[in-house]
N, C-alpha and C positions, 0 to 999 in steps of 0.2 A: 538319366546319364547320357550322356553325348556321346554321340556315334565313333569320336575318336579315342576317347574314354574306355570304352567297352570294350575298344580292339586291342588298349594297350590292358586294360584288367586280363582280356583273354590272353594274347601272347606271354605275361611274364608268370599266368598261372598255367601255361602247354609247360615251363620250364619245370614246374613241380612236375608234370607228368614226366618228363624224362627222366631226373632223377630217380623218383620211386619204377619207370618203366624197365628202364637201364640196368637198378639194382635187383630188382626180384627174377626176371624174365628168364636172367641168369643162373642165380639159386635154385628157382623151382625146375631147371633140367638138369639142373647139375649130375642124379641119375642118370640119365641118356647118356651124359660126357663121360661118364665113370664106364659105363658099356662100354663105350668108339673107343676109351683109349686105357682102360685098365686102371687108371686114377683108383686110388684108395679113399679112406675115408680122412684120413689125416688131410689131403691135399683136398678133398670135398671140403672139409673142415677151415681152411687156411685160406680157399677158396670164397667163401661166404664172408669169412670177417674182414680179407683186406678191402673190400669196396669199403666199410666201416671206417678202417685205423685210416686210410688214405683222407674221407670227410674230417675225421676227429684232428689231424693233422695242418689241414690245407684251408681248414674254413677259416678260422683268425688271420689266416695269411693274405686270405683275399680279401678284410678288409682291409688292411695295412697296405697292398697294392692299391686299392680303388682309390688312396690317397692319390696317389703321383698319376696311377693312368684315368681315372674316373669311371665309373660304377658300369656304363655300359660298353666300354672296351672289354674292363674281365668278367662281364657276363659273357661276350661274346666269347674271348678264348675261352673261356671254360666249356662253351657248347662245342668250338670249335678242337680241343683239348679230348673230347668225352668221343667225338663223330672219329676223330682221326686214329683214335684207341680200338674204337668198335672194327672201324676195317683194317686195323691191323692186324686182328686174328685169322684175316685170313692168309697173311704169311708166316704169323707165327702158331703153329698149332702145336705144338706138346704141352703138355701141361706147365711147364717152365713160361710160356708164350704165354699161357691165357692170365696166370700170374700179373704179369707186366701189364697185360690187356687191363685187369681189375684193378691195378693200383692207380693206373692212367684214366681209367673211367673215374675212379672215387674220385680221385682230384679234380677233374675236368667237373665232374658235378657240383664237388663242392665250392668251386668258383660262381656256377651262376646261380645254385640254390641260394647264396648268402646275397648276391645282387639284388637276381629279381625279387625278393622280400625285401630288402633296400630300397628300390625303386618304386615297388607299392606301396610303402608308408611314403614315402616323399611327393608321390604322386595322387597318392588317396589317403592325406594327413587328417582330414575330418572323416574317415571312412575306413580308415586302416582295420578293421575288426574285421569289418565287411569283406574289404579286398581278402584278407587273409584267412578267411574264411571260404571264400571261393578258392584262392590258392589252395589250399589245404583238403576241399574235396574235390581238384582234380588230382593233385598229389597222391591223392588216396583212391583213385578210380586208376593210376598204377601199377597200383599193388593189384589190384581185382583184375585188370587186365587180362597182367602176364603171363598168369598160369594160362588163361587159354590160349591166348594169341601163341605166344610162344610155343605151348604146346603143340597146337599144329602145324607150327613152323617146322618144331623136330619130329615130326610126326611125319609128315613129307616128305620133309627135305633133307634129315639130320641135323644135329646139333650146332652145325656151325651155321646156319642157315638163319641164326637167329641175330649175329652182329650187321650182316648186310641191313634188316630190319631196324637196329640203336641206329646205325649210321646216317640210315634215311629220316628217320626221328630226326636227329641229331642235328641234321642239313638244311630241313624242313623249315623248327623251330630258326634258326639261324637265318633263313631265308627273311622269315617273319619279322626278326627285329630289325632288320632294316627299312623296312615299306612303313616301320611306325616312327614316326618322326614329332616326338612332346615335344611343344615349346617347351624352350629354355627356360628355366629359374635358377633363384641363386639354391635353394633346399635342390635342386637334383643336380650340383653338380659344387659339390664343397671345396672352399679353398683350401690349395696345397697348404703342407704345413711349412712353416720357414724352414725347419731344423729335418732335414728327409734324411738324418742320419740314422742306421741300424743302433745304436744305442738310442736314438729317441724314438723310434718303433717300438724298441723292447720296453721301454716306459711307457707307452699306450699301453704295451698290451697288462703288463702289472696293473695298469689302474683300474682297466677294465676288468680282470680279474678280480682286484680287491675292491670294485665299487659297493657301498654297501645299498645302494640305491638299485642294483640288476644283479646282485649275489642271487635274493633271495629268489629273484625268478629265474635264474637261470637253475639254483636247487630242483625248485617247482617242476619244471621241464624235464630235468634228470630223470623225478618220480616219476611222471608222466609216462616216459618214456620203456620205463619199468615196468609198470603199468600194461603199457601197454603191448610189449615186445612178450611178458607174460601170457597175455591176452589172446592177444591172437597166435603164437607159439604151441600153446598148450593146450587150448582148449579144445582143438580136435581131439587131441590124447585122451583131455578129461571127457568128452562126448563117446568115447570109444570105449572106456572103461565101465561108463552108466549105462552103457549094453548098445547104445544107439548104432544101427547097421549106417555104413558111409552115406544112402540117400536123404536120412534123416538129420543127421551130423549135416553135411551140407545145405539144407533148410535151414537148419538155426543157425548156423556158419553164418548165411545169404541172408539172413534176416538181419545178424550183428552188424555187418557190414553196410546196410542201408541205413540203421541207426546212427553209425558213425558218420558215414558221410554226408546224410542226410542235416543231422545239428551242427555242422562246423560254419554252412554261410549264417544259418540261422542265431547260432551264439555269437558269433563274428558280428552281425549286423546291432544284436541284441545289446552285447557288450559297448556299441559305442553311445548308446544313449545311458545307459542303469551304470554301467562300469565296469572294470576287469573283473576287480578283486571279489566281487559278488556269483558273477559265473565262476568266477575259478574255485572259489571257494566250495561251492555246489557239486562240481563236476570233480574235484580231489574227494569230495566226502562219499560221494555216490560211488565211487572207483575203490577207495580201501573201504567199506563197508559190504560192498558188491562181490570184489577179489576173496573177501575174508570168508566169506560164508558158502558162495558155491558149490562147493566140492561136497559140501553137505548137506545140501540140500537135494530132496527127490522129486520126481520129475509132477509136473510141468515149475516148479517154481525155479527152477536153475537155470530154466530159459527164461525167466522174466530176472533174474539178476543177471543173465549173462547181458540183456538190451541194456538194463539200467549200469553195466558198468560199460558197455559202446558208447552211452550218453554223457556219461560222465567224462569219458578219455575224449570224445570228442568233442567238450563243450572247452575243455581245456589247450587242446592243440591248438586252434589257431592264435588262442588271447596270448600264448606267451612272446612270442614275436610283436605284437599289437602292443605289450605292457613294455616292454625294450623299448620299441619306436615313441611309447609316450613320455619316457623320463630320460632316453637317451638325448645328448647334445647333436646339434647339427654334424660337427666332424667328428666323433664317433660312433655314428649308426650302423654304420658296415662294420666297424670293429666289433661290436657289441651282439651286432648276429651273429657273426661267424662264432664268435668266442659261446654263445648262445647253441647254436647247433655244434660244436663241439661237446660240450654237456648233452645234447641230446643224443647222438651217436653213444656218448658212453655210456648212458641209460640202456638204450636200442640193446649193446652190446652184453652189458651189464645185465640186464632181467632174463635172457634165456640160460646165460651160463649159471648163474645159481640156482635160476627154477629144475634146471637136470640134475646139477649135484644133489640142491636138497629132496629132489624127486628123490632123485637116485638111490640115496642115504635112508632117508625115514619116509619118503612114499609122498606120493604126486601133490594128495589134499594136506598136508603139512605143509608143501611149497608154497603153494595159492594162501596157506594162511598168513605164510610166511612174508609173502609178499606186501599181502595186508599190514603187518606189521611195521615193516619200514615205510610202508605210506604214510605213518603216522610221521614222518620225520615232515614229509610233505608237509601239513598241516600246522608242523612248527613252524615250518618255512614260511608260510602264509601269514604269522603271524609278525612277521617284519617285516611284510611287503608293503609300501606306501607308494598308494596313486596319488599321481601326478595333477592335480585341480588346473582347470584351464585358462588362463589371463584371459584378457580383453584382446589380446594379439592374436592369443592361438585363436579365439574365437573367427577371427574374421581370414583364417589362412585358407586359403584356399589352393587344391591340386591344377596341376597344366589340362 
């Protein structure tokens, strides 16, 4: 790979780290902010989901912009969107303020998340498994971060001490996509559509909703998501429950978490020779099979199912973005992600709120089962999925 190559793979996958950096860094002090300002739990609560409903909201929207402005203007506002949100908590602090702070951040994120995964399939078309696969474990070196970064940021300094930190992120990556300058082609930079009317926006987005060529993965993604937002949600719970004192819980925590990140460039890179639908298939079966049985299982084997379902979620994350970019049209690949991580936000969303209730109701390993259960929809889902076979054209495309 060429040294120019490598610097644009690196900058539009720092973009997944802000995202997942931006969203957790926040969540995981949200304690500390309930001490400095007497916040409840309802507003902790309301707190964590709108970074969510703002992505589920704003991601299809930014493909339908990148028509008329082009893909790397609203990546840029949205980094610029997300940095100018971060320093505004420092004027707005009540809880009403950090509010506004997190709907402004979701949006702003979910502008360049749906870009810059735009921009690496257009730009790594024979390698897009690859790219998004690297994307996906710094996305996910994020989440791992921000417990402790942040932590000793309020830990120091207090809670607020952590938006100056988004902003410089925020500024940073921003700084970056300017100094990269891809040659131009016609794949990274698609023609307007004639008709730029709000009633034929809302017919993209229908169609892209009812395609029955990216339904079936964008389902996939949903479970996924389910999957996964169970997974890693709950399994402290369930570590804690199987007697495990927190330094041992955090071992196998720290172990799940290398699994994960560890197979996403590897099924990403794997994926573009053998094909989607084969890792995907692997990684959904390993995940409800995995989810289903844990909770009852005794120790050591709970931790060899908890690795085998890290493997499975993350042989899965980065292909379904890779599987979009392979059957999606030139002018609606930005549609098709946003609409794509819209589904994946309501998964994200979707898997802890039922894993508590049904926790809550009939008891933690009923939920885990429970969960397993609906993966099985996955797996239907799977069975209408059809890859994209490659022409003689694709064959010979080549990225800037």
């Amino acid at each position: 790979m060429k040294t120019g190559q490598l610097f644009l793979l690196v900058v539009l996958s720092l973009t997944g780290f802000v995202t997942s950096f931006g969203a957790y860094i926040v969540a995981a002090n949200l304690p500390s902010y309930s001490q400095e300002t007497g916040a409840g739990l309802i507003i902790i609560g309301i707190l964590i989901a709108l970074y969510d409903v703002a992505e589920i909201l704003v991601k299809p929207l930014g493909g339908l912009l990148s028509k008329k402005w082009g893909e790397w203007f609203v990546l840029r506002m949205g980094l610029i969107i997300f940095s100018l949100a971060s320093g505004l908590y420092m004027i707005l602090a009540p809880p009403q303020g950090l509010i506004l702070v997190r709907l402004l951040q979701g949006a702003g994120a979910a502008l360049f998340s749906v870009m810059s995964m735009t921009l690496l399939i257009r730009h790594f078309m024979e390698r897009k498994g690859m790219a998004l696969g690297v994307y996906g474990t710094c996305k996910s070196a994020g989440y791992v971060l921000a417990p402790t970064i942040g932590g000793l940021f309020v830990y120091y300094h207090g809670f607020g001490s952590i938006f100056p930190l988004c902003l410089g992120v925020g500024l940073m990556v921003i700084i970056l996509t300017y100094l990269i300058r891809p040659r131009a082609n016609i794949s990274a930079f698609p023609p307007a559509s004639k008709d730029d009317s709000e009633d034929h926006a809302f017919k993209d987005l229908l169609h892209s909703l009812k395609n029955r060529q990216t339904l079936p993965i964008f389902l996939i993604m949903f479970f996924n998501m389910i999957f996964m937002a169970a997974f890693f949600g709950f399994m402290p719970v369930l570590l804690s429950r199987k007697g495990l004192d927190p330094l041992d819980a955090g071992i196998v925590l720290a172990i799940n978490a290398t699994v994960y990140l560890a197979v996403q460039p590897f099924a990403g890179r794997l994926s573009d020779t053998v094909g989607r639908k084969k890792l995907i298939a692997l990684g959904l079966t390993l995940s409800t099979l995995s989810v289903s049985v844990i909770p009852f299982l005794q120790y050591p084997f709970y931790i060899g199912a908890a690795c085998l379902m890290a493997l499975g979620i993350g042989c899965v994350s980065p292909l379904g973005e890779a599987f979009v970019g392979d059957v999606s049209e030139e002018s609606a690949l930005a549609l098709n992600l946003g609409v794509a991580g819209s589904y994946k936000e309501l998964g994200e969303m979707f898997g802890p709120i039922s894993m508590g209730f049904i926790g809550q109701m009939i008891g933690l390993k009923w939920a885990f089962l429970m969960v397993g259960i609906a993966g099985i929809g996955s797996l239907f889902s799977l069975t209408f999925l059809r890859e994209k076979t490659k022409s003689p054209v694709d064959s010979i495309r080549i990225s800037c």
